[in-house]
C-alpha positions as CSV (number, residue, x, y, z in Angstrom):
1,X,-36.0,-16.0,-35.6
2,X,-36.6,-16.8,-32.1
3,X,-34.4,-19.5,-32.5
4,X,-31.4,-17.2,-33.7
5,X,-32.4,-14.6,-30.6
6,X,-31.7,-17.4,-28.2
7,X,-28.3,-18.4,-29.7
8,X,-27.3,-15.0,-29.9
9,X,-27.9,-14.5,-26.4
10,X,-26.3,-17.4,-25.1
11,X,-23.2,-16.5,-27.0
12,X,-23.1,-13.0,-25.4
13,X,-23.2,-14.8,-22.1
14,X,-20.9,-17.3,-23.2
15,X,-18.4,-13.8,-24.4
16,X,-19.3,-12.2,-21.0
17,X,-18.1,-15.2,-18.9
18,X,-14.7,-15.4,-20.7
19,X,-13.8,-11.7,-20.6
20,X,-14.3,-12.4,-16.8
21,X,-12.3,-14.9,-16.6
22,X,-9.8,-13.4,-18.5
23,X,-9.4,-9.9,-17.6
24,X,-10.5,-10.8,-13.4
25,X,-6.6,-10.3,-12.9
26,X,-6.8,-7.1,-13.4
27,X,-9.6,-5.9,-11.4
28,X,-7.3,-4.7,-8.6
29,X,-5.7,-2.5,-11.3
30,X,-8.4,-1.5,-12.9
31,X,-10.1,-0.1,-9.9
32,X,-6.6,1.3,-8.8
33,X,-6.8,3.0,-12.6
34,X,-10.2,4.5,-12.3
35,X,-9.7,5.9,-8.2
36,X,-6.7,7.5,-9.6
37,X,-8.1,9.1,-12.4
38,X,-11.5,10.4,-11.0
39,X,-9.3,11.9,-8.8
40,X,-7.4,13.6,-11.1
41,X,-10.1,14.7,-13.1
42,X,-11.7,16.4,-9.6
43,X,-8.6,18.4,-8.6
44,X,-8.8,19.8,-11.8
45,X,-6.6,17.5,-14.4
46,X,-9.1,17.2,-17.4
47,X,-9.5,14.2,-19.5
48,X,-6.5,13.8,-20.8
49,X,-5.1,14.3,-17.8
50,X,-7.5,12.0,-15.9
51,X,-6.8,9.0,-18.4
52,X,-2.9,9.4,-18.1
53,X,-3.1,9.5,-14.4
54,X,-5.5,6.3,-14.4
55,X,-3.2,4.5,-16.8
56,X,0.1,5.1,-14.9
57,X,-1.6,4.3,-11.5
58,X,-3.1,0.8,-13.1
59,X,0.2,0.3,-14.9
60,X,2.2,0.8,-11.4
61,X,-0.1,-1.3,-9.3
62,X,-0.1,-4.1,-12.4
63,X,3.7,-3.7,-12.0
64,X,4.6,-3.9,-8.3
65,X,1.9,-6.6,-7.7
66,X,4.2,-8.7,-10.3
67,X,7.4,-7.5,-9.0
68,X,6.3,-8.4,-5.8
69,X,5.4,-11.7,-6.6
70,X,8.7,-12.9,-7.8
71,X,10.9,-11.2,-5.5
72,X,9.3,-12.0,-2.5
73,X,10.2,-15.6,-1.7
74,X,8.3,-17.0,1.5
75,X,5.4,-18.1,1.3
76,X,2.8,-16.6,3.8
77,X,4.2,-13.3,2.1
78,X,3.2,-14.0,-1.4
79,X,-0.4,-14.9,0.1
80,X,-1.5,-11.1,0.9
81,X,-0.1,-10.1,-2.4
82,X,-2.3,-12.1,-4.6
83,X,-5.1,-12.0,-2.0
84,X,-5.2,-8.8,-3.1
85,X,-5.4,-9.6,-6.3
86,X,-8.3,-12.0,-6.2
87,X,-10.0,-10.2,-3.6
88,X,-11.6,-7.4,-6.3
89,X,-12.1,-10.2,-8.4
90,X,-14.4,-12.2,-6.6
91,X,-16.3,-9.1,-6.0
92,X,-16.6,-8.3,-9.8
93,X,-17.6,-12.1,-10.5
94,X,-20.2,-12.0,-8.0
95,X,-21.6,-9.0,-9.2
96,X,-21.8,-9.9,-12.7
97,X,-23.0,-13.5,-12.3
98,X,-25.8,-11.8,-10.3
99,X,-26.9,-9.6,-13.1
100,X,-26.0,-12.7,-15.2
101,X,-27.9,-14.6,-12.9
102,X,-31.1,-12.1,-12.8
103,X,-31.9,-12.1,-16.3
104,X,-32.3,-15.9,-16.3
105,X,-34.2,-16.9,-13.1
106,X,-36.5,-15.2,-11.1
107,X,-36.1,-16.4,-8.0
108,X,-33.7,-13.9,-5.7
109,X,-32.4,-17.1,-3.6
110,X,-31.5,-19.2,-6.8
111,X,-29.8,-16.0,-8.4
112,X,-27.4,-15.2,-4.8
113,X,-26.5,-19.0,-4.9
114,X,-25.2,-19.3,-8.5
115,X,-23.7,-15.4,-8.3
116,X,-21.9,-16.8,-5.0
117,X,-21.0,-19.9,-7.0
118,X,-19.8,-17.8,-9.3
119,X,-17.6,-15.6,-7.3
120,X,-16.0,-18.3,-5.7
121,X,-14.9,-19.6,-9.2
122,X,-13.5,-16.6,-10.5
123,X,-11.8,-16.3,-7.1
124,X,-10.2,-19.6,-7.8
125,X,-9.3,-18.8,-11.0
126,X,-7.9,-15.5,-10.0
127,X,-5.6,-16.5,-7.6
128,X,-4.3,-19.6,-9.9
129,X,-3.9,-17.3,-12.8
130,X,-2.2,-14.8,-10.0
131,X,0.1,-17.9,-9.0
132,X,1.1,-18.8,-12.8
133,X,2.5,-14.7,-12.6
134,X,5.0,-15.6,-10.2
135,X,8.0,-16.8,-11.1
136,X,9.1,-20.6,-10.0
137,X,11.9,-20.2,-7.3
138,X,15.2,-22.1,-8.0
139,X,15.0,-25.8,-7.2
140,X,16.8,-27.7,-4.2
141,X,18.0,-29.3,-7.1
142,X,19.6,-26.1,-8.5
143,X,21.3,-25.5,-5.2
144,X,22.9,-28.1,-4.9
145,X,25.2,-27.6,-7.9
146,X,26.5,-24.5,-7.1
């Protein structure tokens, strides 16, 4: 029984670290969602109103952060834009590898060092996952045979 309480557990890490990697993207609008909408809901909106609010303002920042990304063609442009991105990311990851990090060791240096290891690899994945959302620019290539 032990056994299968060990397993267990490490499969719920094992779940924990892939919805991170997954879903780090959207921390930016996430917390972009939630701002919105606890600020709707304190001027008086409701739930309902609250959750729509928090929706749309996630679903715009989602949107113009991709839109962005593919119109915008220089470089050291395109940089802010997913630093942005990844910034809120790496945040998140270090915070949950530190709680991640705090159930399995005891000693507080051991559990900053892997939650900073951790941040920087979600921040790494972030900002290639970021890069894969903007589209590839016409070749040189391409150019040339118009």
């Amino acid at each position: 029984m032990i056994f299968l309480g060990i397993l267990l557990g490490l499969a719920a890490i094992v779940l924990f670290c892939w919805l991170l990697f997954t879903l780090a993207v959207f921390a930016l609008p996430f917390f972009a969602a939630v701002s919105a909408g606890t600020w709707a809901y304190q001027t008086g909106a409701g739930w309902l109103g609250a959750i729509v609010v928090g929706l749309i303002a996630g679903g715009i920042t989602l949107g113009i952060g991709q839109v962005l990304l593919v119109i915008v063609r220089p470089m050291w442009v395109r940089l802010p834009i997913a630093l942005a991105f990844v910034a809120p990311a790496v945040i998140a990851g270090y915070h949950v590898t530190y709680g991640i990090a705090k159930l399995a060791m005891p000693s507080e240096t051991w559990q900053i060092v892997f939650s900073i290891i951790g941040a920087i690899a979600i921040g790494i994945t972030t900002l290639l996952r970021v890069a894969g959302m903007a589209a590839a620019g016409p070749s040189s290539r391409d150019l040339a045979q118009v």
